[in-house]
PDB file of N, CA, C and O in Angstrom:
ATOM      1  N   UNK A   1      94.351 146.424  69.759  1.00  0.00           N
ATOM      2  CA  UNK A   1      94.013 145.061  70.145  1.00  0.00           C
ATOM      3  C   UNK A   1      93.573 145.019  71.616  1.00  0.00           C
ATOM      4  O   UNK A   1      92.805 144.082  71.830  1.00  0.00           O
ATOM      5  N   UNK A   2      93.845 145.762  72.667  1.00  0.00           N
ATOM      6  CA  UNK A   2      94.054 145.655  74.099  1.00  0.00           C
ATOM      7  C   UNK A   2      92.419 146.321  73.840  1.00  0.00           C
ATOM      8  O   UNK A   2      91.455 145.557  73.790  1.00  0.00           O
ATOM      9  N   UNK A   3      92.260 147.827  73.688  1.00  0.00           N
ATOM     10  CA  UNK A   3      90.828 148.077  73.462  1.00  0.00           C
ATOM     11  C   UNK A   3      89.551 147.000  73.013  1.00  0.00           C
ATOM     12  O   UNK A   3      88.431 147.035  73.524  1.00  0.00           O
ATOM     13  N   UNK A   4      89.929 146.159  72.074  1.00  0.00           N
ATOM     14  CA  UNK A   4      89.342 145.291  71.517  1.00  0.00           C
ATOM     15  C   UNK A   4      89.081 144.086  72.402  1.00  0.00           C
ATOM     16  O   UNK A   4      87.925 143.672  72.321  1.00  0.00           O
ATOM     17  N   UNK A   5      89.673 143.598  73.012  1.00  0.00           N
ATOM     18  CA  UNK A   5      89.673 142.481  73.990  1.00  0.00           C
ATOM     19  C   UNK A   5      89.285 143.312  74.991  1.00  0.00           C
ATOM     20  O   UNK A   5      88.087 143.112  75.189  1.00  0.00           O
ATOM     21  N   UNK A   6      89.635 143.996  75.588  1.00  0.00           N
ATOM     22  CA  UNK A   6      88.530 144.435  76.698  1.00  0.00           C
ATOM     23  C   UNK A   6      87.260 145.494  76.395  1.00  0.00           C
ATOM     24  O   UNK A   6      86.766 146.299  77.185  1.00  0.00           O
ATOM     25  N   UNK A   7      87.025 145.329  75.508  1.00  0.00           N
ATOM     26  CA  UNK A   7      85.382 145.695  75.286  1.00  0.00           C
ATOM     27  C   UNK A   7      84.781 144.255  74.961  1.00  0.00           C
ATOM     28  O   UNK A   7      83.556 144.129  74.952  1.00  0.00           O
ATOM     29  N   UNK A   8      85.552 143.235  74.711  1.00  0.00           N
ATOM     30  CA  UNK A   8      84.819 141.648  75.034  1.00  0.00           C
ATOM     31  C   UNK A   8      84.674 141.291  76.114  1.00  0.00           C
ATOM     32  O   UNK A   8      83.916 140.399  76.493  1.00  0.00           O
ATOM     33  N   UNK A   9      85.403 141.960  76.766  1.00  0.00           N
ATOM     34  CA  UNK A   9      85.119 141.233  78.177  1.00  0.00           C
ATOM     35  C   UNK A   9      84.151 141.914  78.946  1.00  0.00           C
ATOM     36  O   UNK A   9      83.630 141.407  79.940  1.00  0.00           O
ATOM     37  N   UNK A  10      83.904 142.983  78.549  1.00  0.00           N
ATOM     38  CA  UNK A  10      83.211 143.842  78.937  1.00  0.00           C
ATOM     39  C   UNK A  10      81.627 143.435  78.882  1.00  0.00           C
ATOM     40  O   UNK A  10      80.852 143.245  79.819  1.00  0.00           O
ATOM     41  N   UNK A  11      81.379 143.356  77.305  1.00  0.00           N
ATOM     42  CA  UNK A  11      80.421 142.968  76.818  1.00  0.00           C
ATOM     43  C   UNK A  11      79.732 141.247  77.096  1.00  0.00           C
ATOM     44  O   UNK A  11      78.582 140.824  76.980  1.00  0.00           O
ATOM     45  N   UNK A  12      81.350 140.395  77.601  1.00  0.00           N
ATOM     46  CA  UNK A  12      80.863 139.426  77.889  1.00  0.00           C
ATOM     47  C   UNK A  12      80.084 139.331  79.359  1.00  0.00           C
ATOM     48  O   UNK A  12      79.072 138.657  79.550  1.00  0.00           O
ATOM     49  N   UNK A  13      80.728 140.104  80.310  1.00  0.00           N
ATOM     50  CA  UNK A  13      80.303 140.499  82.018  1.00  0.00           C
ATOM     51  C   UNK A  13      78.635 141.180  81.780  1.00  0.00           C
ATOM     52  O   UNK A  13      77.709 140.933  82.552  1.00  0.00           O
ATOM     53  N   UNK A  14      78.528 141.970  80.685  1.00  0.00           N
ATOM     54  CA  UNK A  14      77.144 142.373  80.503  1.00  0.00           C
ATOM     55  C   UNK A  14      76.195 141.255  80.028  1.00  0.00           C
ATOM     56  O   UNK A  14      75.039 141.668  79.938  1.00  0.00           O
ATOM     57  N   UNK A  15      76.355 139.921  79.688  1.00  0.00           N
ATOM     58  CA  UNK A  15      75.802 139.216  79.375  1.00  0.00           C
ATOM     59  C   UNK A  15      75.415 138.682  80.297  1.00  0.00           C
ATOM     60  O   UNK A  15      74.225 138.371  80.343  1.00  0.00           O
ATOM     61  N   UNK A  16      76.159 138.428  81.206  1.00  0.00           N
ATOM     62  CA  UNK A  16      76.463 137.305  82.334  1.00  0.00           C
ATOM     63  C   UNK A  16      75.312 137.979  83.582  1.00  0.00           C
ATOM     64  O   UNK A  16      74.565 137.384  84.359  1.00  0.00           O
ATOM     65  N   UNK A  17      75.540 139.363  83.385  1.00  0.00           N
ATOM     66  CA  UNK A  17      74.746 139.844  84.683  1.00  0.00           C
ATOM     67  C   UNK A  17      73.223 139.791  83.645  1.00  0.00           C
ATOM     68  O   UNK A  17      72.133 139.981  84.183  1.00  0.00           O
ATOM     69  N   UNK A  18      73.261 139.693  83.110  1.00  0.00           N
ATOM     70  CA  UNK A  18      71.587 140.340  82.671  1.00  0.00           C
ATOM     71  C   UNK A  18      71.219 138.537  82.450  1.00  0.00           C
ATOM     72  O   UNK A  18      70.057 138.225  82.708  1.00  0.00           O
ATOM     73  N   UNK A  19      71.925 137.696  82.109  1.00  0.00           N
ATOM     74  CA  UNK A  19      71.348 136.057  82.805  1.00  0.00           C
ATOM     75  C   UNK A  19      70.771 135.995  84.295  1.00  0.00           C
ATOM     76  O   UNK A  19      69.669 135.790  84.804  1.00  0.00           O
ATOM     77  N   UNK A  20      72.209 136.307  84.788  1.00  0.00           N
ATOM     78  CA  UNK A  20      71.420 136.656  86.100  1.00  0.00           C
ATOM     79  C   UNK A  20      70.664 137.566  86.670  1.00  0.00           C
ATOM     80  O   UNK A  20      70.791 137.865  87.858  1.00  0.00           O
ATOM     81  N   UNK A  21      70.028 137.958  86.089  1.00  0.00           N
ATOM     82  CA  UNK A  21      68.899 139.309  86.547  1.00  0.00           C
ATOM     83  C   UNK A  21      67.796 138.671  85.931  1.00  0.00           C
ATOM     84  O   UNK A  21      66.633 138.948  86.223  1.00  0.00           O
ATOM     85  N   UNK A  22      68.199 137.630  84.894  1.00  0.00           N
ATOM     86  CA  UNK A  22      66.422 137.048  84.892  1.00  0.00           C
ATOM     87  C   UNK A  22      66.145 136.248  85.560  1.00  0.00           C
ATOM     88  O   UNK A  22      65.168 135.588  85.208  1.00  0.00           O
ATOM     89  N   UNK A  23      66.974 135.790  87.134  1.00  0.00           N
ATOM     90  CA  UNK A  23      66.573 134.606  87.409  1.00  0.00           C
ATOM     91  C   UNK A  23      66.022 134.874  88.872  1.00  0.00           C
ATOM     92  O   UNK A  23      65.896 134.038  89.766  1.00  0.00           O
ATOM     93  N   UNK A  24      65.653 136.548  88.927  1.00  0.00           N
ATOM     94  CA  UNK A  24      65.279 137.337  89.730  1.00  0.00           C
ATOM     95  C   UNK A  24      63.450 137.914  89.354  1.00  0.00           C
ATOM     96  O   UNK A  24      63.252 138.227  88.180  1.00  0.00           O
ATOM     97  N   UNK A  25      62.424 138.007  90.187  1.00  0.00           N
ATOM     98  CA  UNK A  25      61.228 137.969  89.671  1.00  0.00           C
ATOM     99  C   UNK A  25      61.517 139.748  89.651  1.00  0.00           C
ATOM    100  O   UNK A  25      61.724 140.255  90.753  1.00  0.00           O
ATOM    101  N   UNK A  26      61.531 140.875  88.142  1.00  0.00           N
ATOM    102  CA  UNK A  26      61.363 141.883  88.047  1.00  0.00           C
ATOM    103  C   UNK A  26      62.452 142.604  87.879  1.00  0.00           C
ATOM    104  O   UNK A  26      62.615 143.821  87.795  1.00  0.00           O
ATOM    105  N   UNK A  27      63.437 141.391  87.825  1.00  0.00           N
ATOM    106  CA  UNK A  27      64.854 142.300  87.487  1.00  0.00           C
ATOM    107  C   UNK A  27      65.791 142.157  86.084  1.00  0.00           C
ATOM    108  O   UNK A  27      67.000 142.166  85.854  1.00  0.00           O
ATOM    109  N   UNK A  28      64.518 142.013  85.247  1.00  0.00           N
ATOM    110  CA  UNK A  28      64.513 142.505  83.924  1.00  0.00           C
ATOM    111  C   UNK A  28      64.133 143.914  83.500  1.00  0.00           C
ATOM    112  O   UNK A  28      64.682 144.719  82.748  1.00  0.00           O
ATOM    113  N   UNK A  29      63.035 143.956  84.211  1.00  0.00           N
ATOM    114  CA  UNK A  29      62.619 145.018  84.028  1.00  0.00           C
ATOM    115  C   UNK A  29      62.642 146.308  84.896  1.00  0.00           C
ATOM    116  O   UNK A  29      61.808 147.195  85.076  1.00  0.00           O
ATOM    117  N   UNK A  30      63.964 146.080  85.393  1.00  0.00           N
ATOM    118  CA  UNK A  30      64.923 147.399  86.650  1.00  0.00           C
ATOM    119  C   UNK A  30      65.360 148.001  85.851  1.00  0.00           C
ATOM    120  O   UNK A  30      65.585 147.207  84.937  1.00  0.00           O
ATOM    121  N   UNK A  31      65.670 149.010  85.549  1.00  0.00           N
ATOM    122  CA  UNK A  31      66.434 150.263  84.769  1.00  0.00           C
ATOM    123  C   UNK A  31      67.689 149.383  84.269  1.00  0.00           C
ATOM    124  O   UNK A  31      67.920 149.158  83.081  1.00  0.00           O
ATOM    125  N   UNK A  32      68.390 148.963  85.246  1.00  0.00           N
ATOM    126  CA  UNK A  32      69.394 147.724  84.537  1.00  0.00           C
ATOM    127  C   UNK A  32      69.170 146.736  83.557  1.00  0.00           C
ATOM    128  O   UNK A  32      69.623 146.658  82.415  1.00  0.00           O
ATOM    129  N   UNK A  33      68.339 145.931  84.224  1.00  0.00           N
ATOM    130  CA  UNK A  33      67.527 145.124  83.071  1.00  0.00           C
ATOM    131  C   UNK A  33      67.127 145.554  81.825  1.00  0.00           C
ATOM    132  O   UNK A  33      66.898 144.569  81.123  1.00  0.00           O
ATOM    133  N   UNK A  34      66.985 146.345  81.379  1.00  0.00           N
ATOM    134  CA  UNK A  34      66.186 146.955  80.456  1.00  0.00           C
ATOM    135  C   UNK A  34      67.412 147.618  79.355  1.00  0.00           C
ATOM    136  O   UNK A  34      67.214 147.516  78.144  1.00  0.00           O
ATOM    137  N   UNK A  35      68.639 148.277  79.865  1.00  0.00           N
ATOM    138  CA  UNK A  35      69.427 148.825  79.825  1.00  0.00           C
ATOM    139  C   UNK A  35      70.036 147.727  78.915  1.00  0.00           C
ATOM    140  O   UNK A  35      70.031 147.566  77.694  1.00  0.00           O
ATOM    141  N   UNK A  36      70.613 146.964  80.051  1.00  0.00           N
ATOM    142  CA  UNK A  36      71.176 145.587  79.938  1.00  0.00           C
ATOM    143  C   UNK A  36      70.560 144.569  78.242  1.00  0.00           C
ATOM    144  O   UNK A  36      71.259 144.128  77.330  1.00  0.00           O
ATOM    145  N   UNK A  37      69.277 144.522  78.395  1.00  0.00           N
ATOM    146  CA  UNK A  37      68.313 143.969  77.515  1.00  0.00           C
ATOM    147  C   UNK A  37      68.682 144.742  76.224  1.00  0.00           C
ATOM    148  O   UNK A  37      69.505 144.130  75.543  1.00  0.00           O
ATOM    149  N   UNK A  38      68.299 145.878  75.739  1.00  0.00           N
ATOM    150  CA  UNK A  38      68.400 146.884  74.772  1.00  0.00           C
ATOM    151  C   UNK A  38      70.267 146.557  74.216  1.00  0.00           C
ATOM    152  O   UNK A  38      70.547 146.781  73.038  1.00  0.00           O
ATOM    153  N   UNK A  39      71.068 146.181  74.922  1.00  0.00           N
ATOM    154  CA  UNK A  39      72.333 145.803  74.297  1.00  0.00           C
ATOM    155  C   UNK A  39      72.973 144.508  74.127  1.00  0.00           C
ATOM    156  O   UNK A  39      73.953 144.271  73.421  1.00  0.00           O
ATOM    157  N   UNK A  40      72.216 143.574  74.957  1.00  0.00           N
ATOM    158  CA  UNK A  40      72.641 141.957  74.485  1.00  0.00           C
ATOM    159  C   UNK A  40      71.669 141.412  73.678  1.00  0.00           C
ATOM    160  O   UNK A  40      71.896 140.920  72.572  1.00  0.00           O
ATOM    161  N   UNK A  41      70.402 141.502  74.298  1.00  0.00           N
ATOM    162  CA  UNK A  41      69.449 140.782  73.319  1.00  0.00           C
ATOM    163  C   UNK A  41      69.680 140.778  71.744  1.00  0.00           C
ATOM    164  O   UNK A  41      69.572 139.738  71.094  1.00  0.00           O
ATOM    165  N   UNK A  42      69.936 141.740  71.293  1.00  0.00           N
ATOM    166  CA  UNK A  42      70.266 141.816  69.960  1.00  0.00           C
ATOM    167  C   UNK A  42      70.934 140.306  69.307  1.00  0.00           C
ATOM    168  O   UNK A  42      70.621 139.437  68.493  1.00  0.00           O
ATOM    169  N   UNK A  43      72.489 140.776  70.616  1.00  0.00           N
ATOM    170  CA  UNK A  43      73.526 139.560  69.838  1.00  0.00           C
ATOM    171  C   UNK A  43      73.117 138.288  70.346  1.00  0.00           C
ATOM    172  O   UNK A  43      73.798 137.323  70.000  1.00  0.00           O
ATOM    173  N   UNK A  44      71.822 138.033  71.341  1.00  0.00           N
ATOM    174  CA  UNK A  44      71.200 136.864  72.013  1.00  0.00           C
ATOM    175  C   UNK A  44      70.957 136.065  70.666  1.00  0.00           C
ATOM    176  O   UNK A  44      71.501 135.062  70.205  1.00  0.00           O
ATOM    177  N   UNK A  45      69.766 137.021  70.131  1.00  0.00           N
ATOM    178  CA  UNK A  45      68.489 136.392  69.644  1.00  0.00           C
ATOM    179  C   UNK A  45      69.653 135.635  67.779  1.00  0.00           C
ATOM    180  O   UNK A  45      68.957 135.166  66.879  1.00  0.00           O
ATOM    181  N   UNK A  46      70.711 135.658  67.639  1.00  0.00           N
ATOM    182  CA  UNK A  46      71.215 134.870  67.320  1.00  0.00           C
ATOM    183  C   UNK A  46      71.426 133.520  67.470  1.00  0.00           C
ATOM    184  O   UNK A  46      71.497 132.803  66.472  1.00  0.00           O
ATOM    185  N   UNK A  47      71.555 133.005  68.760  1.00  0.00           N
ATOM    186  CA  UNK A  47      71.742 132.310  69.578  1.00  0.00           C
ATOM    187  C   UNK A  47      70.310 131.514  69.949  1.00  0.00           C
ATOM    188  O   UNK A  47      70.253 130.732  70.898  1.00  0.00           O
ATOM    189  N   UNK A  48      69.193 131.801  69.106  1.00  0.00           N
ATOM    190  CA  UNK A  48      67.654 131.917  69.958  1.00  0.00           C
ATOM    191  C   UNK A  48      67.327 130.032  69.620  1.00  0.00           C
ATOM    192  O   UNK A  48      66.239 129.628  70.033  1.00  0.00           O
ATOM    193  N   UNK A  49      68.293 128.946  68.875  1.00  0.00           N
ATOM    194  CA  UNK A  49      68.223 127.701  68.562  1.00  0.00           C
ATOM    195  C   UNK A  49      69.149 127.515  69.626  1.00  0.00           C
ATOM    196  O   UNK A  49      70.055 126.934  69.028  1.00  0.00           O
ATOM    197  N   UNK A  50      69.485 127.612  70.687  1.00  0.00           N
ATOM    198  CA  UNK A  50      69.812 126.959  72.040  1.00  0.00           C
ATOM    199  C   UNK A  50      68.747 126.941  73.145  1.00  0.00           C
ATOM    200  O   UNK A  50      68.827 127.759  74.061  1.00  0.00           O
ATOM    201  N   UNK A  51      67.716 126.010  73.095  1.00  0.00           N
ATOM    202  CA  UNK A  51      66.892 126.022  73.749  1.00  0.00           C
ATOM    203  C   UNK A  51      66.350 124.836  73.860  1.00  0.00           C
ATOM    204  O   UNK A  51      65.790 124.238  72.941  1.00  0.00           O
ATOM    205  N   UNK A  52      66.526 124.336  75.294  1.00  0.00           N
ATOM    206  CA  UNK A  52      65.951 122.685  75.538  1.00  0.00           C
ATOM    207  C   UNK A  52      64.701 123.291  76.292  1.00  0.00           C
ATOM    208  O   UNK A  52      64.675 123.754  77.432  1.00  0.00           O
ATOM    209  N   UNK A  53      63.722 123.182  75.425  1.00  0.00           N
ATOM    210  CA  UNK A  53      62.422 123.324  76.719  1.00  0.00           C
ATOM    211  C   UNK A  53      62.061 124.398  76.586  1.00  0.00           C
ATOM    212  O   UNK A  53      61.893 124.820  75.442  1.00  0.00           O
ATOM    213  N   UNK A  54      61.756 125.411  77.965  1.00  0.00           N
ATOM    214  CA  UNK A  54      61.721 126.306  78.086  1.00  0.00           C
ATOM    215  C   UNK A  54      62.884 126.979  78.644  1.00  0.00           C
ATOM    216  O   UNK A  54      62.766 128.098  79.143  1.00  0.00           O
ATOM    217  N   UNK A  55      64.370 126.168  78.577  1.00  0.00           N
ATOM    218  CA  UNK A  55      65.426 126.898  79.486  1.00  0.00           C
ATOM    219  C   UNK A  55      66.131 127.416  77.661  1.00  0.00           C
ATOM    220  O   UNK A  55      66.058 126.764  76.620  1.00  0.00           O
ATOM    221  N   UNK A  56      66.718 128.696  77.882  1.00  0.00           N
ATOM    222  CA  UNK A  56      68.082 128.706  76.921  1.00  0.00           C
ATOM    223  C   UNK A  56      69.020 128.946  77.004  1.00  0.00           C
ATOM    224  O   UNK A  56      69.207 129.793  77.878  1.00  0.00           O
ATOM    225  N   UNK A  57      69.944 128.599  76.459  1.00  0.00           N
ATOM    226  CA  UNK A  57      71.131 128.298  76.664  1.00  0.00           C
ATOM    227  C   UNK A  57      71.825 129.364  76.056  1.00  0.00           C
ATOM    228  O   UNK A  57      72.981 129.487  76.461  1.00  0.00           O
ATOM    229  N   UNK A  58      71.360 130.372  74.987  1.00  0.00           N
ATOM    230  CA  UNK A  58      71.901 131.211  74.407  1.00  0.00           C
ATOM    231  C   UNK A  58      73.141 132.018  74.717  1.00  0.00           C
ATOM    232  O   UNK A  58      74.178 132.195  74.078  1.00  0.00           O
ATOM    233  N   UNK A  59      72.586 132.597  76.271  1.00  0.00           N
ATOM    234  CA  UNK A  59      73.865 133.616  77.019  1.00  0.00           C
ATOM    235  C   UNK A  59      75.320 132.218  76.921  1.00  0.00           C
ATOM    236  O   UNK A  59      76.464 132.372  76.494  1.00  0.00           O
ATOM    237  N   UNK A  60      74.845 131.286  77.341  1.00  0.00           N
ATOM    238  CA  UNK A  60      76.375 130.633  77.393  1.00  0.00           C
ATOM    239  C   UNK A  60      77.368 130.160  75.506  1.00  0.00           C
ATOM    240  O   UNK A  60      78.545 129.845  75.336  1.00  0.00           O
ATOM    241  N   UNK A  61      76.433 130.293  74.649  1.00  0.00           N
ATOM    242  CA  UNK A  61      76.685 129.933  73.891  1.00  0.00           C
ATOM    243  C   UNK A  61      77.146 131.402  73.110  1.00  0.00           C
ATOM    244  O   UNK A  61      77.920 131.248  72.165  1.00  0.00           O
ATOM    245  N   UNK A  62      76.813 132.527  73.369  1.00  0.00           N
ATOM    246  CA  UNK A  62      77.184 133.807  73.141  1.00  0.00           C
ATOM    247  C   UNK A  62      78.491 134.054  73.738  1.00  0.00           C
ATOM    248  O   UNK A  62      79.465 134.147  72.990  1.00  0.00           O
ATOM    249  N   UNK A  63      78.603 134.152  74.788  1.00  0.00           N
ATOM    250  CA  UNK A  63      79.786 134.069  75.586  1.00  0.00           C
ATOM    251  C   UNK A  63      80.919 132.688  75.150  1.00  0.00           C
ATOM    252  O   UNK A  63      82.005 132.602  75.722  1.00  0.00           O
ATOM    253  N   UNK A  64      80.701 132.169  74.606  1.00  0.00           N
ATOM    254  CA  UNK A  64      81.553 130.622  73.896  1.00  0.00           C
ATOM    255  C   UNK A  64      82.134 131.423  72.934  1.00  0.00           C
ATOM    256  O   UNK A  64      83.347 131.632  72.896  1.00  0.00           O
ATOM    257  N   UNK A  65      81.246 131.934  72.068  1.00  0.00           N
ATOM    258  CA  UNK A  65      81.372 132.779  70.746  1.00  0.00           C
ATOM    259  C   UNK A  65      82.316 133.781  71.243  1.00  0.00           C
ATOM    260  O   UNK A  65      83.522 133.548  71.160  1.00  0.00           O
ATOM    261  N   UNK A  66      81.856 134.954  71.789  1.00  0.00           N
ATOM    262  CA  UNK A  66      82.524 135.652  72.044  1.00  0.00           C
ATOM    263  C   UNK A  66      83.964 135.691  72.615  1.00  0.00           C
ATOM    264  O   UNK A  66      84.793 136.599  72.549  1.00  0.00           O
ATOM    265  N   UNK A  67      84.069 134.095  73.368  1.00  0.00           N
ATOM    266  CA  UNK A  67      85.505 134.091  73.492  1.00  0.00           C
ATOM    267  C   UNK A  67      86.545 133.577  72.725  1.00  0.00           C
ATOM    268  O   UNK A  67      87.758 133.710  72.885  1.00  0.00           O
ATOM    269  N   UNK A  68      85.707 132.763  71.573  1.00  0.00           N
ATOM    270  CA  UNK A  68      86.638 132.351  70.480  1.00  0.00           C
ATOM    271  C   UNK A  68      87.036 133.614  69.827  1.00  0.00           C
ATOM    272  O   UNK A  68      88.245 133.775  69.666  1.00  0.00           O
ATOM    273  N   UNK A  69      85.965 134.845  69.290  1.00  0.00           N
ATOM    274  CA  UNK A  69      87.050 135.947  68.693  1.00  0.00           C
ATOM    275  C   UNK A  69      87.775 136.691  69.297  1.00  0.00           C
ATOM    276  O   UNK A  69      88.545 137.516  68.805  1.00  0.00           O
ATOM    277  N   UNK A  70      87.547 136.409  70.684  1.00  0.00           N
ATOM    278  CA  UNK A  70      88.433 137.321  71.665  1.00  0.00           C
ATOM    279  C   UNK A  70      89.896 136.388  71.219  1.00  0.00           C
ATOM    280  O   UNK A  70      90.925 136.934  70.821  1.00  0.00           O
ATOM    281  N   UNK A  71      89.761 135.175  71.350  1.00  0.00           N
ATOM    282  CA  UNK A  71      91.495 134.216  71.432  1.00  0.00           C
ATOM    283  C   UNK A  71      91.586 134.467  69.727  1.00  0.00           C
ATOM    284  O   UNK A  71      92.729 134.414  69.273  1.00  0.00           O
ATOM    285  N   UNK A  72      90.775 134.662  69.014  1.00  0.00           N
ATOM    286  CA  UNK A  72      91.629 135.191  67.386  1.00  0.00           C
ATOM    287  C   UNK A  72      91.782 136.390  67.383  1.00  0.00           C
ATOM    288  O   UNK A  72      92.604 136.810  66.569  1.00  0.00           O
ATOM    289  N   UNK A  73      91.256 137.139  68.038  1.00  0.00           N
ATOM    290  CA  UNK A  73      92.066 138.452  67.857  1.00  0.00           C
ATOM    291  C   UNK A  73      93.630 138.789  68.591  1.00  0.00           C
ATOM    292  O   UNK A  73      94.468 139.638  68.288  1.00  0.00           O
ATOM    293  N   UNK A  74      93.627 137.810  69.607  1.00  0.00           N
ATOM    294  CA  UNK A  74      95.095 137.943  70.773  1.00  0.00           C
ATOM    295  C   UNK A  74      95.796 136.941  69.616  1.00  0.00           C
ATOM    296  O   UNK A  74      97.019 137.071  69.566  1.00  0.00           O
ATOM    297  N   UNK A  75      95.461 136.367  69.066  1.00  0.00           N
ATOM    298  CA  UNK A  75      96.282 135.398  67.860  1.00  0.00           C
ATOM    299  C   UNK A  75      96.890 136.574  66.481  1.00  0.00           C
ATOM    300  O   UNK A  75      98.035 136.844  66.117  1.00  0.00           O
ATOM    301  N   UNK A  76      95.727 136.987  66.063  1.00  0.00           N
ATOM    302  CA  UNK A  76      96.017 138.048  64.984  1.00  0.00           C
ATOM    303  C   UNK A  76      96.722 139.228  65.390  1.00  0.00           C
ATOM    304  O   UNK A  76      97.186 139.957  64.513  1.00  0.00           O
ATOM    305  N   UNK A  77      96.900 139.582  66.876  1.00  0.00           N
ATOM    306  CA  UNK A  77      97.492 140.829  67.131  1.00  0.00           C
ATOM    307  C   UNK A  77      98.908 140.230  67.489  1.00  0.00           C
ATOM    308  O   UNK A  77      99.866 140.953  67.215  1.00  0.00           O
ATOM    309  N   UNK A  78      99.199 138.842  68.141  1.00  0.00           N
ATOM    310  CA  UNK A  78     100.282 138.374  68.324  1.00  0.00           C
ATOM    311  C   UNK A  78     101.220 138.174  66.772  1.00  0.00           C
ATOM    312  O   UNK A  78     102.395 138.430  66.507  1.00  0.00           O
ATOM    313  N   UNK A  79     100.315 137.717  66.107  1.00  0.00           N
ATOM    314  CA  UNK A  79     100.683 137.922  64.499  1.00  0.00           C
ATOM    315  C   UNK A  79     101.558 139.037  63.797  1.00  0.00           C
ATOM    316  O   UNK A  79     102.444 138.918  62.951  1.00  0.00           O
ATOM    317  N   UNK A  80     101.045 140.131  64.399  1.00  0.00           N
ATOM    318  CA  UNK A  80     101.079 141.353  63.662  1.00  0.00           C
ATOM    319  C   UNK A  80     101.631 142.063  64.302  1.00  0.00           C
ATOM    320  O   UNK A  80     102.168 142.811  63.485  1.00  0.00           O
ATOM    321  N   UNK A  81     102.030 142.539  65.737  1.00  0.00           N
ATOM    322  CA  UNK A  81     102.413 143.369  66.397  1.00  0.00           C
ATOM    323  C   UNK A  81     103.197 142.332  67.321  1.00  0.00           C
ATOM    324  O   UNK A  81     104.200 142.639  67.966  1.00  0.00           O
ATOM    325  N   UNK A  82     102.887 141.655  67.312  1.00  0.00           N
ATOM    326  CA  UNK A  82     103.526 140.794  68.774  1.00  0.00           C
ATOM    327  C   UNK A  82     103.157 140.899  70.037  1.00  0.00           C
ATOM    328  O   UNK A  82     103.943 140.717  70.966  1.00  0.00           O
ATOM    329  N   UNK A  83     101.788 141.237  70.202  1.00  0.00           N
ATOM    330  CA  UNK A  83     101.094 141.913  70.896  1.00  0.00           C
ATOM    331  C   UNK A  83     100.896 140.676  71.984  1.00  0.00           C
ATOM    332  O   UNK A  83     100.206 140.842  72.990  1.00  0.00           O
TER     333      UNK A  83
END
């Protein structure tokens, strides 16, 4: 469970920086960016109906997501282990 919750958080901090790297002209496309891109976009483009305009909202609504199964898994491990 401890592995599990912190590879969410992990994965959630990788979200968070690669938002902010697009709000940089070319730092999408930095070895980071790109890096970065190749492992969130995936679980983004789920998310791709959060969009007023041209802004989206996706990364925050990914990260929403992601922290609801993070608090059911600390629920299910408290369940089960007492974790």
């Amino acid at each position: 469970m401890w592995l599990l919750t912190n590879a969410i958080d992990i994965y959630i901090l990788a979200i968070i920086v690669y938002a902010l790297l697009s709000w940089f002209p070319g730092g999408l496309n930095s070895g980071l960016g790109r890096f970065l891109g190749s492992i969130v976009e995936p679980f983004e483009q789920l998310f791709s109906f959060a969009m007023v305009g041209m802004v989206s909202f996706a990364p925050i609504v990914a990260v929403v997501v992601l922290s609801f199964v993070q608090t059911g898994i600390r629920y299910v491990g408290n369940l089960l282990v007492g974790y």
